[in-house]
C-alpha positions as CSV (number, residue, x, y, z in Angstrom):
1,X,113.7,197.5,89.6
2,X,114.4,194.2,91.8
3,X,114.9,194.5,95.0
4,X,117.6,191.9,95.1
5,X,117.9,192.2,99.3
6,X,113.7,191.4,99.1
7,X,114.1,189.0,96.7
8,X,116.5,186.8,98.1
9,X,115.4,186.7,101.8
10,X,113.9,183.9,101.5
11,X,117.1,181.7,100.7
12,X,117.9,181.1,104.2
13,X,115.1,179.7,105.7
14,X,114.5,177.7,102.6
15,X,118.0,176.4,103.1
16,X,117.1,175.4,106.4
17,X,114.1,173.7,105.9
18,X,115.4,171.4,103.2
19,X,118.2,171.1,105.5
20,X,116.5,169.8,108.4
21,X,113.5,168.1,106.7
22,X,113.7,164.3,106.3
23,X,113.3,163.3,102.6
24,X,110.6,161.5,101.1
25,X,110.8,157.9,101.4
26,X,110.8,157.5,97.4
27,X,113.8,159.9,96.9
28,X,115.9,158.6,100.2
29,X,115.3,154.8,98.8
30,X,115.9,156.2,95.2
31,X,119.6,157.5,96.0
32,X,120.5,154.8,98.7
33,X,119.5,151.3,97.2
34,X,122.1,149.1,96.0
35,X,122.1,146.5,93.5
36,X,122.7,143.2,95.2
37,X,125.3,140.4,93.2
38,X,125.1,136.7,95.8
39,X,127.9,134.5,94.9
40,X,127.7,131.2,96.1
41,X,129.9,128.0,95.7
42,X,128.6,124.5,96.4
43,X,130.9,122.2,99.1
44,X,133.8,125.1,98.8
45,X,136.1,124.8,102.0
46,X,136.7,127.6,103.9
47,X,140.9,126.8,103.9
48,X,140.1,126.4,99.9
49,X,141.0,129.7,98.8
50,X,143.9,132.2,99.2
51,X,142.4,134.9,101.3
52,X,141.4,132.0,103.2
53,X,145.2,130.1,103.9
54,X,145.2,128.1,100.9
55,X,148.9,128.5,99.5
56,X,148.4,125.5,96.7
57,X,145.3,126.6,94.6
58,X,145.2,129.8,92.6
59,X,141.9,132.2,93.9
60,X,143.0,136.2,92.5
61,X,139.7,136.6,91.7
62,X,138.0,136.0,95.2
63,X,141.4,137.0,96.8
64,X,140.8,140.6,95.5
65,X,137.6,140.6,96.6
66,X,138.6,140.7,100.2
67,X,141.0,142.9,99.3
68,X,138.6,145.5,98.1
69,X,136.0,144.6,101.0
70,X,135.2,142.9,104.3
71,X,136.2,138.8,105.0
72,X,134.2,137.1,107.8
73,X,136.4,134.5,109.8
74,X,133.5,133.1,111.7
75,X,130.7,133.1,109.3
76,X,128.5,130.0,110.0
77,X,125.8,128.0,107.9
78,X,122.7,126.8,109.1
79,X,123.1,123.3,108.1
80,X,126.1,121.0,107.0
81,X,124.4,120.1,103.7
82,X,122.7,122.0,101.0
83,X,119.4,121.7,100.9
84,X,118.5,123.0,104.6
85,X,121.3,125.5,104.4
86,X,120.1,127.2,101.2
87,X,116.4,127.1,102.7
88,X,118.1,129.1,105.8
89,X,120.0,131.4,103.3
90,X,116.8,132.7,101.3
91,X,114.6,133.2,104.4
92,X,117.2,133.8,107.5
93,X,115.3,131.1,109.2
94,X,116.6,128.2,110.9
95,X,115.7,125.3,108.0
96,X,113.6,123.8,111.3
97,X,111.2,126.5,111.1
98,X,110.4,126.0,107.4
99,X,110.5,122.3,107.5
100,X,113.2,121.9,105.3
101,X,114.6,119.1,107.4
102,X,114.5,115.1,107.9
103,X,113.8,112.8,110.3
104,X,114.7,109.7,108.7
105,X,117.9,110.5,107.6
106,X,117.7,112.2,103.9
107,X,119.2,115.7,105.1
108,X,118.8,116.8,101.5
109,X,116.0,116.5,98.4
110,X,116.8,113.0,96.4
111,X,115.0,113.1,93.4
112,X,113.9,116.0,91.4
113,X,110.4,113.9,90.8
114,X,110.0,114.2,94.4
115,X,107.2,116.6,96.3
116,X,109.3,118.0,98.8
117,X,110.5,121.7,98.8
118,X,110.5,125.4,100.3
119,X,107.1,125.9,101.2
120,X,105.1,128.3,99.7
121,X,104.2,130.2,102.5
122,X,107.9,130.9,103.2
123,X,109.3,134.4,102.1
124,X,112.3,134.7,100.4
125,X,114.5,137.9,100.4
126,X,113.8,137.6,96.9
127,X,109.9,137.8,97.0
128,X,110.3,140.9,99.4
129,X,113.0,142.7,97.1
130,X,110.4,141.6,94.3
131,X,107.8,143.7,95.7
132,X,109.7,147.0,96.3
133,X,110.6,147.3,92.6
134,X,114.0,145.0,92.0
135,X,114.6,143.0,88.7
136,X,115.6,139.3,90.2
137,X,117.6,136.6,88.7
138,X,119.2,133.3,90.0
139,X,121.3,131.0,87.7
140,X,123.0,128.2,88.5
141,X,121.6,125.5,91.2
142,X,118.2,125.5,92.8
143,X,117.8,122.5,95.1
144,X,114.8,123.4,96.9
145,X,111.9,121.4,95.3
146,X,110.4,121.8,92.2
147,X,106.6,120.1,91.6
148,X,103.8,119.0,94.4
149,X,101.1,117.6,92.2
150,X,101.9,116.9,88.8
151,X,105.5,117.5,86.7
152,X,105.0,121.1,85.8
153,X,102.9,123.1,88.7
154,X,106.0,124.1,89.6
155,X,104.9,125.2,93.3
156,X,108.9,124.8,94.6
157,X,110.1,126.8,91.6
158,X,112.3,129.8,92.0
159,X,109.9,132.3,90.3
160,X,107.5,131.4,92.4
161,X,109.5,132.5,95.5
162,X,110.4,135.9,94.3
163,X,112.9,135.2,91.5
164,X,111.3,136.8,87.6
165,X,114.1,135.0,86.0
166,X,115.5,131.4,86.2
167,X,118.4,129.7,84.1
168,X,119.8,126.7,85.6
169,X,120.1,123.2,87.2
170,X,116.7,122.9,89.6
171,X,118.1,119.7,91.3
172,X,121.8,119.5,91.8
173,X,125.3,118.8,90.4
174,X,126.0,114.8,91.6
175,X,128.1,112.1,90.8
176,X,125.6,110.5,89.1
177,X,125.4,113.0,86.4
178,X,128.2,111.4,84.8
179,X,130.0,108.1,84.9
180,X,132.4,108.7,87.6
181,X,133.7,107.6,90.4
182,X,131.7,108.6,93.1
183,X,128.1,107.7,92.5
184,X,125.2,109.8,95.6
185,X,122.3,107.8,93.8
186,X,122.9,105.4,91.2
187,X,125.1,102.8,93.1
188,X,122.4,102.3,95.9
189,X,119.5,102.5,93.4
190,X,121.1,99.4,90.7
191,X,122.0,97.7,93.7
192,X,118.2,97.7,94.6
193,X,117.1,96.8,91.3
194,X,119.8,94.0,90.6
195,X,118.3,92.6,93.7
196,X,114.7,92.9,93.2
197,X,115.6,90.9,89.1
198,X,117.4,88.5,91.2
199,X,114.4,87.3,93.3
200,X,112.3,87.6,90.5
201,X,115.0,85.5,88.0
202,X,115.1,83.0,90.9
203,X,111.6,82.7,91.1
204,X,111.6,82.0,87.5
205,X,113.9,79.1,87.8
206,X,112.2,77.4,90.8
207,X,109.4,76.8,88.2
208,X,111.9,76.0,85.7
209,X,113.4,73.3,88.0
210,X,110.2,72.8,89.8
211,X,108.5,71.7,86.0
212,X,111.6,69.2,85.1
213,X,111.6,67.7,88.6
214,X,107.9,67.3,88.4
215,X,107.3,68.9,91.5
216,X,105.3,71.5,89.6
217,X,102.5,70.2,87.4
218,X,102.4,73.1,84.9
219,X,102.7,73.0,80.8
220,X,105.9,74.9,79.4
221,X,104.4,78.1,78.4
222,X,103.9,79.5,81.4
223,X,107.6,78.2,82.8
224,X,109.2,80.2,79.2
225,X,106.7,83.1,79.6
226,X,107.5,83.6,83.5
227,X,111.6,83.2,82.8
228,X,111.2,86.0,80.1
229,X,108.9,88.2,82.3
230,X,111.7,88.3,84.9
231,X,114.8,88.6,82.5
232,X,112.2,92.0,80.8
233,X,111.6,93.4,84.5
234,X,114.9,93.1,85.9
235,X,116.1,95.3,82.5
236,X,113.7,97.8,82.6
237,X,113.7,98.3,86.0
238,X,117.7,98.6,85.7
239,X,117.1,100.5,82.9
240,X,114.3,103.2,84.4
241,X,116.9,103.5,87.4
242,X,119.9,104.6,85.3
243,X,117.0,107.2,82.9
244,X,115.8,108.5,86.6
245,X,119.0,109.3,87.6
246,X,120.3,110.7,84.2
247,X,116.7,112.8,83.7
248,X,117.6,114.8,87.0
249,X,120.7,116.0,85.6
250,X,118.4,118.2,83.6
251,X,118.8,122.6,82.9
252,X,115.4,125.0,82.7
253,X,115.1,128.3,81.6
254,X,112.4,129.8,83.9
255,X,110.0,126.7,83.7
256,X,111.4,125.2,80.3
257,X,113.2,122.5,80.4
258,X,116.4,123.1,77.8
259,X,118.9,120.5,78.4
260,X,117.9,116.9,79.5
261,X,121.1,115.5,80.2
262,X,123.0,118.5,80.6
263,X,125.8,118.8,78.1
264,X,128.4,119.5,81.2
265,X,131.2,121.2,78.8
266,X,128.9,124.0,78.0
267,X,127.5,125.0,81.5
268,X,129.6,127.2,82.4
269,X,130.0,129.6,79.4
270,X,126.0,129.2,79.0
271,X,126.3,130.3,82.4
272,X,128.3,133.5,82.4
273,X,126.5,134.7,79.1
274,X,123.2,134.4,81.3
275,X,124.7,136.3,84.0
276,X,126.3,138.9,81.6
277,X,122.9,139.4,80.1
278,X,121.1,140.0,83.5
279,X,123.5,142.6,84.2
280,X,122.7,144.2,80.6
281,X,119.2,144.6,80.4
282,X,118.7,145.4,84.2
283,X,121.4,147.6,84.6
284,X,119.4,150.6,84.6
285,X,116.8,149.5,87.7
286,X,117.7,147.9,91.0
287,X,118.4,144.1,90.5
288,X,119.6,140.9,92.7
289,X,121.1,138.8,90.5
290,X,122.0,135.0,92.6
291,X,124.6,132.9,91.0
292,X,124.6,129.5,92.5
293,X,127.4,127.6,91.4
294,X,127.7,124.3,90.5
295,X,131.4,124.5,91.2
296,X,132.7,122.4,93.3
297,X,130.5,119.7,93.9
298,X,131.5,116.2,92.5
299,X,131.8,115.0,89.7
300,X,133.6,118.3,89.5
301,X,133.0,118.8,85.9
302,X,135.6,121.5,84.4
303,X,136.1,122.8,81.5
304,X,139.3,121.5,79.6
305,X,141.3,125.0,79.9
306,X,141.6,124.6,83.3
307,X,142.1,120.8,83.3
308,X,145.0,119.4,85.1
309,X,146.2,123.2,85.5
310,X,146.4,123.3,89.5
311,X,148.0,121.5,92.0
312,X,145.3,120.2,93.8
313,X,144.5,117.3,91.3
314,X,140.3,117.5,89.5
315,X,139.3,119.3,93.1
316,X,142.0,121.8,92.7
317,X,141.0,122.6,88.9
318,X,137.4,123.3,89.9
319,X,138.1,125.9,92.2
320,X,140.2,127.5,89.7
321,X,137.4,127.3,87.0
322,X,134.8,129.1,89.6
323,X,137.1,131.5,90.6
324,X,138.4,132.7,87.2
325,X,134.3,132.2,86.6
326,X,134.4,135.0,89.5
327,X,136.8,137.1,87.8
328,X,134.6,137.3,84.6
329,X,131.2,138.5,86.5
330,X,133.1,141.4,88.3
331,X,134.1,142.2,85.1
332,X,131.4,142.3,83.6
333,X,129.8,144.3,86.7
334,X,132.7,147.0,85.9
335,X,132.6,147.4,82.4
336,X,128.2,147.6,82.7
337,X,129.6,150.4,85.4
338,X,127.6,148.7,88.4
339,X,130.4,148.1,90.6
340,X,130.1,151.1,92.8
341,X,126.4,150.4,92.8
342,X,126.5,146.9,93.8
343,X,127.1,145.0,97.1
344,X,128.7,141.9,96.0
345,X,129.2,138.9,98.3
346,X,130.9,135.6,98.3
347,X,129.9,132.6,100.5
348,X,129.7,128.8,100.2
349,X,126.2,126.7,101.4
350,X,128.6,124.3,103.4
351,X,132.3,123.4,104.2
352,X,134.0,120.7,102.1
353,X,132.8,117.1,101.6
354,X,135.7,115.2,103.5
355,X,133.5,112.1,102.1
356,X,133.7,112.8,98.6
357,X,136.8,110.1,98.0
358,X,137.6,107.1,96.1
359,X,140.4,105.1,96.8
360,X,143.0,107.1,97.7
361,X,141.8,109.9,95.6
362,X,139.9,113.2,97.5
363,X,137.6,115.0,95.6
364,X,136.3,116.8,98.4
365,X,137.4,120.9,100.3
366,X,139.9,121.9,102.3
367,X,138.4,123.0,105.8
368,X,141.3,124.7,107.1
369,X,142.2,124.2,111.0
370,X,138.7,122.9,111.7
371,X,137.3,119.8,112.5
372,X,135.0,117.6,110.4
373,X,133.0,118.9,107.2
374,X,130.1,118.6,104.9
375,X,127.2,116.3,106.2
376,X,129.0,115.9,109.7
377,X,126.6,117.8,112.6
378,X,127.8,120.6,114.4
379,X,131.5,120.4,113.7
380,X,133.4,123.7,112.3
381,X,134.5,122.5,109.3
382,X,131.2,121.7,107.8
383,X,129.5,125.0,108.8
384,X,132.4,127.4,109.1
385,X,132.1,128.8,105.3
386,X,133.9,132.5,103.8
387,X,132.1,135.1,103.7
388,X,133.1,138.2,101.9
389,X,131.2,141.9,101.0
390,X,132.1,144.1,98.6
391,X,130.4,147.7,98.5
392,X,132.8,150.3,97.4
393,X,132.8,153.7,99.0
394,X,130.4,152.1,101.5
395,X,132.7,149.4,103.2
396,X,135.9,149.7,104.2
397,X,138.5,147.4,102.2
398,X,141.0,145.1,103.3
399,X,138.9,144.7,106.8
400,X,138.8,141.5,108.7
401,X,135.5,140.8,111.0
402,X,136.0,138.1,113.5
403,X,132.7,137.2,114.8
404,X,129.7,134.7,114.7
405,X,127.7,135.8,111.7
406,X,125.4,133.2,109.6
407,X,123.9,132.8,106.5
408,X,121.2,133.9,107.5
409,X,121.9,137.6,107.6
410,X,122.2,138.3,104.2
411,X,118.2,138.2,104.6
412,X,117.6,141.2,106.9
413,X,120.7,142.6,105.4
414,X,119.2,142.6,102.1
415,X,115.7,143.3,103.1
416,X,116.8,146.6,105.1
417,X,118.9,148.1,102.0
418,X,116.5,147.3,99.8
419,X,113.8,149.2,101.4
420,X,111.5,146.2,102.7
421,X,110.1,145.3,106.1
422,X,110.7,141.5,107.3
423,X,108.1,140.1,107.9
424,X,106.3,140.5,111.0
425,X,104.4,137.5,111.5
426,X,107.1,134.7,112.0
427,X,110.6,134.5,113.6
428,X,113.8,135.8,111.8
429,X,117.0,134.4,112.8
430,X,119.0,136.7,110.8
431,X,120.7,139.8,112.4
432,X,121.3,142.4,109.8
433,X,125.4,142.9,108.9
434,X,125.4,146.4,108.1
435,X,126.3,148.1,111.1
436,X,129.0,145.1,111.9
437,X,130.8,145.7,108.1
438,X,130.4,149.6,108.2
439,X,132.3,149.4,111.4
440,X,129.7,151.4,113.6
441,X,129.0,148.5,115.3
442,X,131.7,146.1,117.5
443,X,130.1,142.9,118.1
444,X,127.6,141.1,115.8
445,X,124.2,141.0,117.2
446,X,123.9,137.1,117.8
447,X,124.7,136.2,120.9
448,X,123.8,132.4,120.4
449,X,123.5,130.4,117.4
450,X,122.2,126.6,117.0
451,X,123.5,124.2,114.9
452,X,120.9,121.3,113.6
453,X,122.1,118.4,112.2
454,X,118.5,117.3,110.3
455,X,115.6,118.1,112.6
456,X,118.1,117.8,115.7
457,X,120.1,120.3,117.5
458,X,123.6,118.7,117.7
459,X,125.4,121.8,119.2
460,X,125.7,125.5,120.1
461,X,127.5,128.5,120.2
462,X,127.4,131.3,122.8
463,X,129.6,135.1,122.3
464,X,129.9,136.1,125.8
465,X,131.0,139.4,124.6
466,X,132.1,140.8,128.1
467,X,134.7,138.4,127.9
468,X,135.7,137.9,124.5
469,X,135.0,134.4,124.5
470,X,132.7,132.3,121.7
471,X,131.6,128.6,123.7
472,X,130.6,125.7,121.6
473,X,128.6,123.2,123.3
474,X,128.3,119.8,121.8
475,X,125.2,117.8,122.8
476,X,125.9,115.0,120.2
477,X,128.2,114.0,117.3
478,X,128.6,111.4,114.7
479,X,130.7,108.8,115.1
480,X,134.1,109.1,112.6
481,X,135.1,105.8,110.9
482,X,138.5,105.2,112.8
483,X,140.2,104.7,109.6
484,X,138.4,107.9,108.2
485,X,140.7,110.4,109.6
486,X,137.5,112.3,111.1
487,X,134.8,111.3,108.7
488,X,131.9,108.8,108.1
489,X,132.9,107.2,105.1
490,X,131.3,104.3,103.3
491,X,127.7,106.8,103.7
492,X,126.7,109.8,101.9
493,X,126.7,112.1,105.1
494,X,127.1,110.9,108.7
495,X,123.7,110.2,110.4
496,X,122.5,112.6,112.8
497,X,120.6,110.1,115.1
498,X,120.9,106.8,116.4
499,X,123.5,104.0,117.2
500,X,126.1,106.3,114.9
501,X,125.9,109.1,116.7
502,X,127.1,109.9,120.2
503,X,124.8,111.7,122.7
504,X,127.3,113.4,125.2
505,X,126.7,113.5,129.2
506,X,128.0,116.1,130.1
507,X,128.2,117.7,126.6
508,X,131.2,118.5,125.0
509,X,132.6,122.4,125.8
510,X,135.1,124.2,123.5
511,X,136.7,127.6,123.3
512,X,136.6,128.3,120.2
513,X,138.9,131.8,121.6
514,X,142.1,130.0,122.1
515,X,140.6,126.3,120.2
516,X,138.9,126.7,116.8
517,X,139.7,123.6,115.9
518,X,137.6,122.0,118.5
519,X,140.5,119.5,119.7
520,X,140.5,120.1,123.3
521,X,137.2,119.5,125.2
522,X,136.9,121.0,128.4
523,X,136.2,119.9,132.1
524,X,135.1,121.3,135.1
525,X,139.2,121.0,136.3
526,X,140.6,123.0,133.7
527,X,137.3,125.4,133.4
528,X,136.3,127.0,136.2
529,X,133.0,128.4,134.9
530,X,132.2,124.8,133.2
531,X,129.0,124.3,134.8
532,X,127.6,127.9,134.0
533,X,128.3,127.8,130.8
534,X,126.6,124.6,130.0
535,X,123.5,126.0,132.3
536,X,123.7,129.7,130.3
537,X,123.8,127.8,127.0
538,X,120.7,124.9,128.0
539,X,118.8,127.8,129.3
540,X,119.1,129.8,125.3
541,X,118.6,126.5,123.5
542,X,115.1,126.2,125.9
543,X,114.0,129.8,125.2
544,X,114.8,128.9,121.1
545,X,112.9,125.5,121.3
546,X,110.2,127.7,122.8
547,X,110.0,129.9,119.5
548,X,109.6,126.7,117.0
549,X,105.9,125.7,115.7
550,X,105.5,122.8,113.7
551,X,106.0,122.7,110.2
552,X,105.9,119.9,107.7
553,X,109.1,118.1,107.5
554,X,109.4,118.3,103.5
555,X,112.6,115.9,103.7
556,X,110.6,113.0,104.9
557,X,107.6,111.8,102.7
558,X,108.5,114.5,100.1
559,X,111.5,112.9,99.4
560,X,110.6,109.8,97.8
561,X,110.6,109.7,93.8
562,X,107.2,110.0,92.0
563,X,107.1,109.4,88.4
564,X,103.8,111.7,88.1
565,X,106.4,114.0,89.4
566,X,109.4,113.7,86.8
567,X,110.3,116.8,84.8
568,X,110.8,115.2,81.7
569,X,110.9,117.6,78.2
570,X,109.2,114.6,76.8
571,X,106.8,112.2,77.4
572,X,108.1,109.8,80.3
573,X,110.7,107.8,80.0
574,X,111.7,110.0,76.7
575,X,113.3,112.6,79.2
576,X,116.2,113.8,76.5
577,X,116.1,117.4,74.4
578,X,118.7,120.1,73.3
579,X,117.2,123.5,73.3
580,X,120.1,125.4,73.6
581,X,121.2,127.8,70.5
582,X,124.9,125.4,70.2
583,X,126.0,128.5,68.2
584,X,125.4,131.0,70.9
């Protein structure tokens, strides 16, 4: 018979072996590992939303999300402008590091035919989640390079920094993709050209007069054959100008090319059946899925549901579009039942383009209380961005975090839920988030961040935590129009160097405690600890410098266009093909 007593004597110390022995990595990672959705919006203000202040444009969709998670007040970019920022987002490293900067005053990639891009000896959070077993996605906009050597080896491309699936725009949404208004490219380029056909028409009619004035002892043909050459190169070269610019306005499903132009009307629902179809067939595996939007850069394309619906004019129907855009990933997240599964986060690459406005129309974000915006240095407005994490049952909801975060957390963030290492031989900037959201933690873990402005450090920012005080030190800043109520119109972004920017001695201090909006400098009269601050904040920016090796600038002589270089879905200049199933 079974001695039940004997039997069962082992239970105990079975019990407490399991109970004190640390699981296996495999089984730990297994139950812990969330999926990871990135939301991010192009230009989007931080006062352009309602969790945000905004009382005039309709957000439910992004408002819930704070709701149901945590919002960042003082969540800073690494740049005022795309390109660098995004390069800072995917590997939490100050855009310096990688080279993803200018000197010459092209903060972002021009041209899709053009060699610049992320390096391929950068590593993305992607390329690390890659290895440790997640399914990874990105739709929407690249803008990080896409060809070195020839118009399809790719070397910038997303899946070759970690991403196995592509659909989407690898240059970016622009004025120029559409006639409109506001022109980034084409204005500048047929202003060029018109020039170059008018030296060349002139030349034509010197010999022209030259031959009936007899001061040019020539026959006729070559007078006629010369005033045709010029009238033929003036219109092709107009004519290649306008096909470069349309041809970058161009969509690619991982290295296809599907659209070139874009059929605007139909990105966004090609775009959320993309995203709803990621979620589908990964749904069973750890996945990052990045969408990128395209929302709400100019020309601010929309589709016509949501056209003249908000009271915010073209710039105010965009943000609706995205948001309700929002609203239709979370639910497909719920009804694929990944929600609970999922940290989900919201952000923008840069504050609102103060710049983006024609006559007395603005097309550009809302910044809030803050001073300045996209493509304007170290000012708040252009680097101040939301942030917002949902993670149900892990975060707490409804919870506010004011402190100095960036960007460039999501990468160690990511890297340490995912179950990766970062890596160990170069310099993170990123701190990870995860104790600051889950509340175990008070203070973030930066206690100084630098703001660039291209390859030069315009400002920074100290958290003297023992006093509850965040410092802003401004070394230089561009010079605002005086009509431009705090911008640096009539140019794409303001420069970050030279006679239109001004170098400060002493360098502007702030508060940004009791002055976010950066309107009240401060002196050694109304600060007493004036001079230490400045001294503390020198002494960081010194021991940072110290940290930098050189690197490449990719903004600089990548940045010019290369025709060998054009993606083109046909032989060059034939850059036009529809791929896309119009049914689907």
């Amino acid at each position: 018979m079974l001695d039940l007593g004997r039997s069962w004597s082992w239970l105990p110390l079975t019990l407490g072996v399991l109970l004190v022995s640390k699981p296996s990595a495999c089984t730990d990672l297994a139950g812990s590992r969330p999926n990871f959705l990135l939301l991010m919006a192009d230009d989007l203000g931080i006062g352009d939303t309602g969790c945000y202040g905004n009382d005039t444009v309709r957000t439910p969709n992004i408002d819930q999300l704070a709701k149901d998670g945590v919002m960042l007040t003082q969540h800073i970019s690494a740049s005022s402008v795309c390109t660098p920022s995004r390069a800072a987002f995917l590997t939490g490293r100050y855009p310096i590091r990688s080279g993803m900067v200018s000197s010459s005053g092209y903060p972002v990639l021009q041209w899709a035919g053009a060699s610049g891009g992320i390096p391929i000896n950068e590593t993305t959070f992607a390329k690390i989640l890659q290895s440790k077993g997640y399914a990874t996605g990105l739709i929407g906009k690249w803008h990080l390079g896409l060809n070195c050597d020839s118009a399809n080896d790719h070397c910038h491309h997303p899946l070759n920094h970690g991403f196995d699936h592509f659909y989407g725009m690898p240059f970016s949404m622009m004025g120029d993709c559409i006639q409109w208004e506001i022109s980034e490219k084409r204005a500048a380029l047929e202003n060029k050209l018109i020039l170059y056909g008018q030296i060349v028409v002139f030349a034509a009619l010197t010999l022209t007069v030259g031959k009936l004035t007899h001061l040019v002892s020539i026959s006729w043909a070559p007078v006629i054959w010369s005033t045709a050459a010029a009238f033929l190169i003036f219109l092709t070269s107009y004519s290649l100008g306008v096909l470069i610019v349309y041809a970058d306005c161009f969509l690619m499903r991982n290295h296809t090319i599907t659209e070139q132009p874009m059929h605007f009307q139909r990105t966004t629902p090609l775009f959320l059946k993309e995203v709803a179809l990621f979620l589908q067939r990964n749904k069973h595996r750890p996945f990052l899925l990045f969408v990128s939007f395209l929302h709400v850069h100019t020309p601010l394309i929309t589709t016509k549901n949501f056209r003249g619906k908000s009271l915010r004019g073209r710039y105010g129907d965009n943000i609706e579009e995205m948001d309700w855009m929002v609203g239709k990933i979370l639910d497909t997240l719920d009804r694929e039942g990944l929600t609970k599964s999922t940290l989900t986060y919201f952000t923008s690459d840069n504050g609102g383009s103060l710049e983006s406005q024609f006559g007395n129309n603005q097309y550009g974000g809302w910044n809030g209380i803050y001073k300045g915006g996209k493509g304007m240095g170290g000012w708040e407005g252009g680097i101040r961005v939301p942030g917002i994490f949902r993670w149900p049952g892990e975060l707490p909801a409804s919870h506010v975090i004011d402190e100095p975060t960036s960007l460039m957390d999501i990468y160690p963030t990511l890297v340490h839920l995912g179950g990766g290492q970062l890596p160990q031989d170069r310099v993170t900037d990123g701190q990870d988030l995860l104790p600051l959201l889950r509340g175990t933690a008070r203070h973030s873990a930066h206690v100084f961040l630098m703001h660039y402005c291209d390859n030069v450090l315009h400002a920074a920012r100290w958290h003297q935590r023992e006093r509850g005080t965040v410092w802003k030190v401004h070394y230089m800043s561009p010079v605002f129009h005086p009509e431009g109520a705090g911008a640096c119109y009539g140019r794409g972004a303001c420069p970050c160097s030279g006679d239109k920017v001004t170098v400060h001695d002493p360098p502007l201090l702030f508060d940004l405690s009791r002055d976010p909006s950066e309107a009240h400098p401060l002196t050694p009269d109304t600060e007493p600890s004036f001079q230490d601050v400045l001294n503390r904040v020198k002494q960081a920016v010194e021991e940072h410098r110290s940290t930098l090796s050189p690197a490449p600038l990719q903004l600089d002589a990548g940045n010019v266009w290369q025709p060998w270089l054009q993606p083109c879905c046909g032989p060059f200049p034939l850059c036009w093909c529809d791929r896309e199933d119009v049914q689907q």
